[in-house]
C-alpha positions as CSV (number, residue, x, y, z in Angstrom):
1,X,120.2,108.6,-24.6
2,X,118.2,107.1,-27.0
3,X,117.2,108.2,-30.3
4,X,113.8,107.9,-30.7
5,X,113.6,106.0,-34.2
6,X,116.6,103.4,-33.0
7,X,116.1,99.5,-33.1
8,X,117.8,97.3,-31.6
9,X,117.2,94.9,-33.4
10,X,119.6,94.0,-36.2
11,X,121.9,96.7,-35.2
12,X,125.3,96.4,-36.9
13,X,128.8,97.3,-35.6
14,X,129.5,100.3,-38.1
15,X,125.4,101.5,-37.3
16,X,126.1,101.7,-33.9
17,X,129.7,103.6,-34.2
18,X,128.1,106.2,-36.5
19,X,125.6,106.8,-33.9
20,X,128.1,106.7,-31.1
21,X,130.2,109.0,-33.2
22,X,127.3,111.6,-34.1
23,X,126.7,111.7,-30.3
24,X,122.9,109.9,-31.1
25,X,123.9,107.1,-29.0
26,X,126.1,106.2,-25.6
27,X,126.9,103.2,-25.1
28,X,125.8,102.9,-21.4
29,X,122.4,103.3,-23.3
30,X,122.9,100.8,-25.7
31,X,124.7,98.2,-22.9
32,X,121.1,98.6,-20.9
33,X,119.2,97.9,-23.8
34,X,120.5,94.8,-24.3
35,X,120.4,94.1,-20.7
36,X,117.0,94.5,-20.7
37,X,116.0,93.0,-23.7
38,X,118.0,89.8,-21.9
39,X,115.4,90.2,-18.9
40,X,112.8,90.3,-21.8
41,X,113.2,87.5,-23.9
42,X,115.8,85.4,-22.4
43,X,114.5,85.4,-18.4
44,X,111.0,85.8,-19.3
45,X,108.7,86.0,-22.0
46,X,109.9,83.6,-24.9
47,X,112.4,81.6,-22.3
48,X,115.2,81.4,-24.5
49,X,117.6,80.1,-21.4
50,X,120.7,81.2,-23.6
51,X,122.5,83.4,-20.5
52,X,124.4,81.7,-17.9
53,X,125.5,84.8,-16.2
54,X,125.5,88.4,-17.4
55,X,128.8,90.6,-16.5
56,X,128.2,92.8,-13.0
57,X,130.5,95.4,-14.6
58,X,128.9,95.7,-18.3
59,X,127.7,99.4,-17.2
60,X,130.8,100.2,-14.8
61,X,133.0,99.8,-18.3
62,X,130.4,101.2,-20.8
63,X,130.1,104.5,-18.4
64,X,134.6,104.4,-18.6
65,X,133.7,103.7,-22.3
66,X,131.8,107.1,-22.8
67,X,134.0,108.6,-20.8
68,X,137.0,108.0,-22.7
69,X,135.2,109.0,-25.8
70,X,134.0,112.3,-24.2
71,X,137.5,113.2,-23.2
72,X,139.6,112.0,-26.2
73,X,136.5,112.4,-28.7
74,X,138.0,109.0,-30.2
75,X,137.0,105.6,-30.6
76,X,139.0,103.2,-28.1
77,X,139.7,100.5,-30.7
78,X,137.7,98.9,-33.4
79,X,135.0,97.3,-31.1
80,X,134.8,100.2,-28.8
81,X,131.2,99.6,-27.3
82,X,130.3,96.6,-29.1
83,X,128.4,94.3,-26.5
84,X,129.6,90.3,-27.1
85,X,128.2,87.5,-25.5
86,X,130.9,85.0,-25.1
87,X,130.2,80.8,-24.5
88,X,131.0,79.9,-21.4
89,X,133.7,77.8,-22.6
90,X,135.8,80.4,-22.2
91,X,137.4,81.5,-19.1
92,X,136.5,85.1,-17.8
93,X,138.1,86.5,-14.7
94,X,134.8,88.9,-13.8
95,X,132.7,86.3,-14.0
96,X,132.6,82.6,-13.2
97,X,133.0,80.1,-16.1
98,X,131.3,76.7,-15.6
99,X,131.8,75.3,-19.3
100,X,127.8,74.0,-19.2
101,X,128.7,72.0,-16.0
102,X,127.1,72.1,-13.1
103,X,129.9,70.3,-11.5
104,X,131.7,73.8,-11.8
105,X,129.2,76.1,-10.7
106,X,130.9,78.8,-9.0
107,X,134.2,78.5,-10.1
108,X,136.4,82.1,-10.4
109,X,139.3,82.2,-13.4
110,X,142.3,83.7,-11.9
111,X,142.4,85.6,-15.8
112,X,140.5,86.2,-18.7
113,X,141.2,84.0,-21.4
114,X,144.0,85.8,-24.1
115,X,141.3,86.4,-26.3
116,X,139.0,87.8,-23.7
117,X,141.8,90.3,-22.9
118,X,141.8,90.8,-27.0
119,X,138.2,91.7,-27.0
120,X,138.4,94.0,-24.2
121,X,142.1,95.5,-25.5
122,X,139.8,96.2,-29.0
123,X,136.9,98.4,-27.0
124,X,134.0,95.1,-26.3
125,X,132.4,94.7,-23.4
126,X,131.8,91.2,-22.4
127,X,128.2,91.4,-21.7
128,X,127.7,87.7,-20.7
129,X,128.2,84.4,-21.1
130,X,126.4,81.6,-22.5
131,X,124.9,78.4,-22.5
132,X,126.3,75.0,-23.9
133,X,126.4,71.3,-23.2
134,X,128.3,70.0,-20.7
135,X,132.4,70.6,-22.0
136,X,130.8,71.6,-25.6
137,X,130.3,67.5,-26.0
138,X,127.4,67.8,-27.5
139,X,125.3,69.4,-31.0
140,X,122.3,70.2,-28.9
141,X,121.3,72.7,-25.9
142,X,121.1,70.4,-23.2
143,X,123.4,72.3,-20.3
144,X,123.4,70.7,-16.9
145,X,124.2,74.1,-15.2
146,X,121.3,75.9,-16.9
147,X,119.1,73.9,-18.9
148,X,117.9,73.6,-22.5
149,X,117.9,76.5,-24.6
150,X,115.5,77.2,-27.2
151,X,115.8,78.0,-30.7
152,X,115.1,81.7,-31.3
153,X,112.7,81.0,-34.5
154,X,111.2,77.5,-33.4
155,X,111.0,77.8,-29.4
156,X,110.4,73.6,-29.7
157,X,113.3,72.8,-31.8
158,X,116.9,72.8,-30.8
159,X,119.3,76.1,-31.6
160,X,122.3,73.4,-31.8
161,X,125.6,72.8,-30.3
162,X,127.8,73.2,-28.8
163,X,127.7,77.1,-29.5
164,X,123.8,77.2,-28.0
165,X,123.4,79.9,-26.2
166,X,126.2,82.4,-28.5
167,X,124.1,81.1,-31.1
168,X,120.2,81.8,-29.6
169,X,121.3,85.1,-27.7
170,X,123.2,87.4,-31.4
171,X,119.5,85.6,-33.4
172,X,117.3,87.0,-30.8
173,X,119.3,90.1,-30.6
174,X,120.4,90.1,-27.2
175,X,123.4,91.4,-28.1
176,X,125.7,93.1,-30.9
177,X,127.9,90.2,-32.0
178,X,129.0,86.7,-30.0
179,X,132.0,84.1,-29.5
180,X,132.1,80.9,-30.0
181,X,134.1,77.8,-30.0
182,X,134.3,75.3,-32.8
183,X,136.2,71.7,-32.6
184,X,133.6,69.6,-35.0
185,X,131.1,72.2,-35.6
186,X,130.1,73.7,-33.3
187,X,130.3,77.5,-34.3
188,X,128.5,76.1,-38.0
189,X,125.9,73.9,-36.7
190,X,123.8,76.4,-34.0
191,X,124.6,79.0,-36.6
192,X,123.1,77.1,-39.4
193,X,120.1,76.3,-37.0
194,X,119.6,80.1,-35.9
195,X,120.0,81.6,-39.0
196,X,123.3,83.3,-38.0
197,X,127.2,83.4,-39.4
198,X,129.7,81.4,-37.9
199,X,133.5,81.1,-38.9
200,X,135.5,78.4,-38.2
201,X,139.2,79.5,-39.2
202,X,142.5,77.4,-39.8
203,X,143.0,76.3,-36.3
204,X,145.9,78.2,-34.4
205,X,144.9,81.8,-35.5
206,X,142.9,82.1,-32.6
207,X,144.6,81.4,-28.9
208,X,142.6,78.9,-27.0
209,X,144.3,79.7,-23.9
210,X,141.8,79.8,-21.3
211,X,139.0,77.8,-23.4
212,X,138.2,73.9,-22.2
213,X,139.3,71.8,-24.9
214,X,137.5,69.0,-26.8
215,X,139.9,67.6,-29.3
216,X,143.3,70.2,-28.8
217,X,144.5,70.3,-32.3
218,X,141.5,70.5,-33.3
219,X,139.2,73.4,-31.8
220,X,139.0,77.1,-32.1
221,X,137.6,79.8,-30.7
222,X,135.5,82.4,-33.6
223,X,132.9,84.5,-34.5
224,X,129.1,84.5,-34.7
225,X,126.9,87.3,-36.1
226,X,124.3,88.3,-38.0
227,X,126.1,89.8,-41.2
228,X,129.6,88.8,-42.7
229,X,131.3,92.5,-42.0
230,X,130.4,92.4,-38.5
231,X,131.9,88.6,-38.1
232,X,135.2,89.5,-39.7
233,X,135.4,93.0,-37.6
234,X,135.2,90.8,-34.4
235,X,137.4,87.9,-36.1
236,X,140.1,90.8,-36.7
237,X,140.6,91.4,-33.1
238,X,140.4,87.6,-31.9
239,X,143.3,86.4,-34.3
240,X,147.2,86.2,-33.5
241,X,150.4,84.4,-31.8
242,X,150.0,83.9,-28.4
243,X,153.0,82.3,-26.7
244,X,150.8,80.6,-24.4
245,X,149.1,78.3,-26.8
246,X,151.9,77.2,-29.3
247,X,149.2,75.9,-31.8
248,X,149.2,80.1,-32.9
249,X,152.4,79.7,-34.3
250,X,149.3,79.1,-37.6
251,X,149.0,82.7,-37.1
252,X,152.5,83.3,-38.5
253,X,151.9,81.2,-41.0
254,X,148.7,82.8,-42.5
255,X,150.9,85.8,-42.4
256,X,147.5,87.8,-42.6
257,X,148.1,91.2,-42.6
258,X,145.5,94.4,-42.3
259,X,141.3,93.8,-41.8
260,X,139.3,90.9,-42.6
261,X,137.0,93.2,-43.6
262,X,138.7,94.3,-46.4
263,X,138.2,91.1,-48.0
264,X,134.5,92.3,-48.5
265,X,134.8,95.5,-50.3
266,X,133.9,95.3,-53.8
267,X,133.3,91.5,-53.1
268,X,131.4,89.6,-55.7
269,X,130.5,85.9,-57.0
270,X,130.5,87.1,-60.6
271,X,133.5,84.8,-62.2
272,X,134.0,82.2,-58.9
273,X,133.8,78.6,-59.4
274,X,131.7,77.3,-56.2
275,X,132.1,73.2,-56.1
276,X,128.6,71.5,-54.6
277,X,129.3,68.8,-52.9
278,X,126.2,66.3,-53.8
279,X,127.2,63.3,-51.6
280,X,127.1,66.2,-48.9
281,X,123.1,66.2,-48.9
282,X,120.5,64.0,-47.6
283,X,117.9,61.8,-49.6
284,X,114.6,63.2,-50.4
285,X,113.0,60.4,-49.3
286,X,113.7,62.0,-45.4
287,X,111.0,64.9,-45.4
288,X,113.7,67.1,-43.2
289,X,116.5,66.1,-45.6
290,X,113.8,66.9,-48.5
291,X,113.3,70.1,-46.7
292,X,116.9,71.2,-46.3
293,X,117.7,70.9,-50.0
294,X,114.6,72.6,-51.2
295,X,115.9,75.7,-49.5
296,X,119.4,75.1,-50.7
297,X,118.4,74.7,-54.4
298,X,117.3,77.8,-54.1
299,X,119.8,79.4,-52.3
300,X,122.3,77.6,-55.4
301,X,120.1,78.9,-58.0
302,X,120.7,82.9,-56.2
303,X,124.2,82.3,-56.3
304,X,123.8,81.4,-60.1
305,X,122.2,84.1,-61.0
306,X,124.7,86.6,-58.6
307,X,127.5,85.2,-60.9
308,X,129.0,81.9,-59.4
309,X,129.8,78.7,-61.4
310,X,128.5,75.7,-59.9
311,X,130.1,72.7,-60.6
312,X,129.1,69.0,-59.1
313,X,131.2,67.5,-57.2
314,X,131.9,64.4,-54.9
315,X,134.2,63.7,-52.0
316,X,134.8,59.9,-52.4
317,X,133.7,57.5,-50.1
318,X,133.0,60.7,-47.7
319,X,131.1,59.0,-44.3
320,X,133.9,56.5,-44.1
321,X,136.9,59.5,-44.3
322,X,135.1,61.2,-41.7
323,X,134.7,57.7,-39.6
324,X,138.3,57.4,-39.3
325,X,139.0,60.7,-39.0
326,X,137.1,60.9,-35.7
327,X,139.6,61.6,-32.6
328,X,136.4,62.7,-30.0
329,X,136.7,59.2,-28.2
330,X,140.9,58.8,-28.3
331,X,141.6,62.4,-27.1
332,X,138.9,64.5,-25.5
333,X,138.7,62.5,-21.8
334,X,143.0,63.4,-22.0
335,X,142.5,67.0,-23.1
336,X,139.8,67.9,-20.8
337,X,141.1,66.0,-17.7
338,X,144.7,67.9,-18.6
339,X,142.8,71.1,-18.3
340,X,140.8,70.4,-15.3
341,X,143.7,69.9,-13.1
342,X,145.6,72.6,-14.5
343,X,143.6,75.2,-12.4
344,X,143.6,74.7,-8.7
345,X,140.4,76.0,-7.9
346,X,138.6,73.9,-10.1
347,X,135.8,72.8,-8.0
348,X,136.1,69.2,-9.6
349,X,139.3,68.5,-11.8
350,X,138.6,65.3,-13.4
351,X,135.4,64.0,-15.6
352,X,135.6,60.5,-13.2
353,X,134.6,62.3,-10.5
354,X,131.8,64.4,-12.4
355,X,130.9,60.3,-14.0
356,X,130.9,58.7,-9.7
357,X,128.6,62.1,-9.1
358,X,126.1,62.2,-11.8
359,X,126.6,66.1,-12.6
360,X,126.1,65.8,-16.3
361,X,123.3,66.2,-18.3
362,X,121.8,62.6,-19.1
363,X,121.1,63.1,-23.0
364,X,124.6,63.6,-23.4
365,X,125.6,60.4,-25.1
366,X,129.0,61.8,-26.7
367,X,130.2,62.6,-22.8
368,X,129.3,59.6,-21.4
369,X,131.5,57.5,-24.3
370,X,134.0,60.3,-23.3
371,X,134.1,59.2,-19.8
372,X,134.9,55.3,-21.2
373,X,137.9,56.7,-23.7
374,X,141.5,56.3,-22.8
375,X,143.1,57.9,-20.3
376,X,145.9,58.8,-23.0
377,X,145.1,59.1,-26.6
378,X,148.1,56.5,-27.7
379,X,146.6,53.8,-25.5
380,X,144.3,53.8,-28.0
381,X,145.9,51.0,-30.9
382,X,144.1,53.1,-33.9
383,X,144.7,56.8,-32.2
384,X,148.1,56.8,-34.8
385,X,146.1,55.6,-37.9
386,X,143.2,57.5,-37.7
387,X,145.6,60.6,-37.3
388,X,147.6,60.0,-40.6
389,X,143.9,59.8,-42.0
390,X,143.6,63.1,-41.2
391,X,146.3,64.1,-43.6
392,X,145.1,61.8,-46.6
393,X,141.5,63.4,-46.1
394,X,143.0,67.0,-46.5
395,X,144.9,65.8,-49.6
396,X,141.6,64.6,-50.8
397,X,139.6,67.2,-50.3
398,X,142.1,69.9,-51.6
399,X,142.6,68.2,-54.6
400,X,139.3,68.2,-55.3
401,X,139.4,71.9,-55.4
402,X,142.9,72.0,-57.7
403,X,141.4,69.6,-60.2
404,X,138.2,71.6,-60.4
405,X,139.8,75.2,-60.1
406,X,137.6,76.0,-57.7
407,X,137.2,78.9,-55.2
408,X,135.8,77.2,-52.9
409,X,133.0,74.1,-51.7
410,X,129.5,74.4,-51.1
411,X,127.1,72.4,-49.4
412,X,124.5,72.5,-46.3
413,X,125.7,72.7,-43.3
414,X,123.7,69.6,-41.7
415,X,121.4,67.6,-43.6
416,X,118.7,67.4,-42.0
417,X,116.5,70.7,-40.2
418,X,116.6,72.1,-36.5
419,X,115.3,68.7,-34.6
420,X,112.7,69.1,-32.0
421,X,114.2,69.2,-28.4
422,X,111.2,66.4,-27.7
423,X,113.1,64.0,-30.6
424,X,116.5,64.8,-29.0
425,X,115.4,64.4,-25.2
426,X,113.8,60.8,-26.6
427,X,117.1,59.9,-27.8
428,X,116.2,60.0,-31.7
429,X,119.2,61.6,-32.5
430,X,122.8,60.5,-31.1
431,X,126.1,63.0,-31.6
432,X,128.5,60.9,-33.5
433,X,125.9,59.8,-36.4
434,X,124.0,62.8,-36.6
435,X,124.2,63.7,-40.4
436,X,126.1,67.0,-40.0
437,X,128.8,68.2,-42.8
438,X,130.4,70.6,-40.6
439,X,133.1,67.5,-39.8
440,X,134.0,67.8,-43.2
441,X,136.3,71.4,-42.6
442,X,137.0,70.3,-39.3
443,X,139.1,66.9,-39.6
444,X,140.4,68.5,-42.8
445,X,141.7,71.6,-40.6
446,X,140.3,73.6,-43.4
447,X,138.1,77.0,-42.8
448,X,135.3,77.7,-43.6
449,X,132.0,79.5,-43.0
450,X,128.1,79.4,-42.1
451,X,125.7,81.7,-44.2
452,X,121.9,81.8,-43.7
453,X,120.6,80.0,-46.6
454,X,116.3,80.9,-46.4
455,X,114.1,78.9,-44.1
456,X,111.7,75.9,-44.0
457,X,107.8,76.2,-45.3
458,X,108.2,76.0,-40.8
459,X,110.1,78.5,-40.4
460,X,113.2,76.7,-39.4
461,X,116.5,78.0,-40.7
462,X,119.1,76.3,-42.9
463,X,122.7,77.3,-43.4
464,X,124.7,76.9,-46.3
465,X,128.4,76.2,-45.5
466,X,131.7,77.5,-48.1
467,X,134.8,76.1,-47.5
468,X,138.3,77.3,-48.7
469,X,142.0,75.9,-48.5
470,X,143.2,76.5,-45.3
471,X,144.8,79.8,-44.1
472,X,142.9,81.5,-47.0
473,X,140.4,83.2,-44.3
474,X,140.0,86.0,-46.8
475,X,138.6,84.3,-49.6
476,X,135.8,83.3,-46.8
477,X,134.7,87.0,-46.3
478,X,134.6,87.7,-50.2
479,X,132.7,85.1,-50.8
480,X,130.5,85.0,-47.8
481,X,130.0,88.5,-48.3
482,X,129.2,88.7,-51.7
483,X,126.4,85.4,-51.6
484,X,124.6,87.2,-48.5
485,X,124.6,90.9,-50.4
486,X,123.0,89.0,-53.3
487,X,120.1,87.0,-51.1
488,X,119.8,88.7,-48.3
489,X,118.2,85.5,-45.9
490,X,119.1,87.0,-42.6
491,X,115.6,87.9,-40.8
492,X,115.2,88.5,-37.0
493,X,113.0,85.9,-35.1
494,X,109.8,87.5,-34.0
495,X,108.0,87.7,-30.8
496,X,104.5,88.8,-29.9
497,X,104.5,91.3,-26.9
């Protein structure tokens, strides 16, 4: 049950409940669709490779979806019948989970991850899971259990990492919203590069239970989409204190109470005070970083005109804050390892093993300095510095918002546009000094969001990313909400039949 004007593509949460509601649509209908339109663009035709595996039981629980809804004639929750694709970080009991390595092929959770079991509490069906590099090590989609991944609007450039296949799957439409996971970036930088939204949030608001860690304290699982409402409706059933991960004690904190969507009615930049980074952009005299802020001067100059004060700003001596800020090569070999042989039927429970055996990808560089990191973050002597960095670099940064009044900071979300997968396979681009700003909210533990910003005179995508003080998720949706009403960038990839 169809109707014969629908389209799939761009479909939005609230379009599809109306037409679930009006009896238009069921969503065993809709959960074929996108199955099929994964055979279409993601098997075949265009190739995306975003898919790792696609949920057996997607049309068992739609048909106990319309079921319930024929009977009780009542939504089952807030996502009732919204299809997500979730990253394969994340540990799904119907499903294997191979976090982008093919050392784990095969390997069974025991349980869904807590905010698996959230998802499915609020109504989703977990349609799939997706690509990512090996352990999310890496900002491109190079995944030793699949492949590379393409990006959605470029098919030779990269969609970005480590969120690649959440990221190329919700651009190409393959399904209503996604999840991904974000410890340096990498919810904002494949969001940037597909054109999407991605929210990072203060971390501890979202369980990780269940998720492979990069950098503990630092990641998060969060949203991707392809408007602002339909990130904060999934971001409203993800959120909250989870006794098995004691980092959601930040939920309590926040103290966040009612819809993150709420923070988008009546949302507007008319009055806000938007700081622009400038040391946050690239040189013209790089034709991609040229490139980036051509489409972000214009994206700036919308904003202007929808209301917002801009207001220059630096973040002094920026490169070397986020230098010795940088816990990837102290801590991620302990966290991972930790995880690994927490779970008994992990096919291989320690990265040495996956290092003697070869089953990584080979162009990732960040994993392999992994493997040579210490096998406790304190044996490292600067581990203890660099972590009391961390809390001078917040200081820094927030004061830079009290001394300018500011709502929040502004800037692109990498520097540079969508490299070709040809540059990255060659090695031109290496994870620790690729000119991304999305380390900025991360070692800061500050929130913040990626909004499409307009495209290159090539077609690839650039994302602008807003930052805010942390546990102020709200003031993300109002303003993300209000800059994408007044530009409108978000535009679906196309594909010739």
């Amino acid at each position: 049950m169809i109707p014969k004007d629908f389209a799939i593509e761009e479909l939005t949460i609230d379009d599809m409940q109306a037409l679930l509601r009006s009896g238009e649509l069921n969503v065993r209908d809709l959960t074929q669709a996108y199955l099929s339109r994964i055979e279409a663009i993601d098997r075949s035709g265009p190739g995306l490779n975003a898919i790792i595996t696609v949920n057996p039981l997607a049309l068992q629980e739609a048909d106990r979806l319309d079921a319930k809804f024929a009977t009780s004639g009542e939504l089952s929750g807030p996502l009732h019948g919204v299809p997500v694709v979730v990253k394969d970080q994340v540990e799904t009991k119907d499903m294997m989970t191979t976090f982008g390595s093919i050392a784990q092929d095969g390997y069974q959770p025991r349980d869904d991850a807590t905010v698996i079991k959230k998802l499915k509490a609020a109504g989703a069906i977990i349609l799939a899971k997706t690509a990512l590099p090996d352990f999310a090590s890496s900002w491109f989609g190079f995944c030793s259990k699949l492949g590379e991944t393409k990006n959605p609007y470029v098919l030779a450039h990269d969609p970005g990492g480590s969120s690649s296949g959440t990221a190329a799957a919700v651009a190409a439409n393959l399904a209503l919203v996604g999840v991904g996971e974000d410890t340096g970036g990498s919810i904002r930088l494949p969001a940037s590069f597909c054109n999407l939204v991605g929210v990072r949030v203060t971390p501890g608001l979202i369980s990780r239970d269940g998720m492979s860690p990069l950098v503990v304290f630092q990641d998060t699982a969060g949203p991707m989409a392809r408007t602002v409402k339909d990130a904060a409706k999934l971001l409203d059933s993800m959120v909250g204190y989870d006794p098995k991960d004691e980092y959601t004690t930040a939920a309590l904190i926040a103290g966040h109470k009612g819809s993150y969507v709420e923070a988008t009615e009546n949302a507007s930049l008319r009055g806000t005070r938007l700081g622009v980074v400038r040391n946050a952009f690239g040189t013209d005299d790089n034709p991609d970083a040229a490139a980036v802020n051509r489409v972000m001067a214009d994206a700036l100059n919308a904003a202007r005109e929808a209301g917002a004060e801009l207001i220059d700003v630096e973040i002094p001596d920026l490169m070397e804050h986020i230098l010795e800020t940088s816990l990837y090569l102290s801590h991620s070999r302990y966290d991972i390892n930790r995880f690994l042989a927490s779970r008994d039927n992990m096919p291989i429970k320690s990265l040495e093993e996956i290092k003697e055996k070869k089953y990584y990808d080979p162009s990732l560089d960040l994993l392999e300095a992994i493997f040579e990191g210490p096998e406790h973050p304190e044996d490292d002597p600067e581990y203890f510095r660099k972590l009391a960095a961390r809390d001078n670099f917040q200081r820094l940064v927030v004061g830079i918002v009290a001394q300018h009044n500011l709502d929040g900071l502004v800037f692109p979300c990498t520097q540079i546009l969508p490299p070709s997968k040809q540059a990255v396979r060659d090695g031109k681009h290496e994870v620790l000094s690729f000119p991304t700003n999305t380390l900025i909210a991360s070692q800061t533990w500050m929130p913040s969001i990626c909004l499409p910003a307009g495209f290159s005179e090539e077609g690839l995508p650039v994302g602008m990313e807003l930052v805010v003080l942390p546990y102020h998720e709200p003031s993300l949706f109002r303003l993300g909400y209000a800059f994408e009403q007044a530009t409108q960038y978000r535009k679906a990839p196309e594909y010739k039949d």
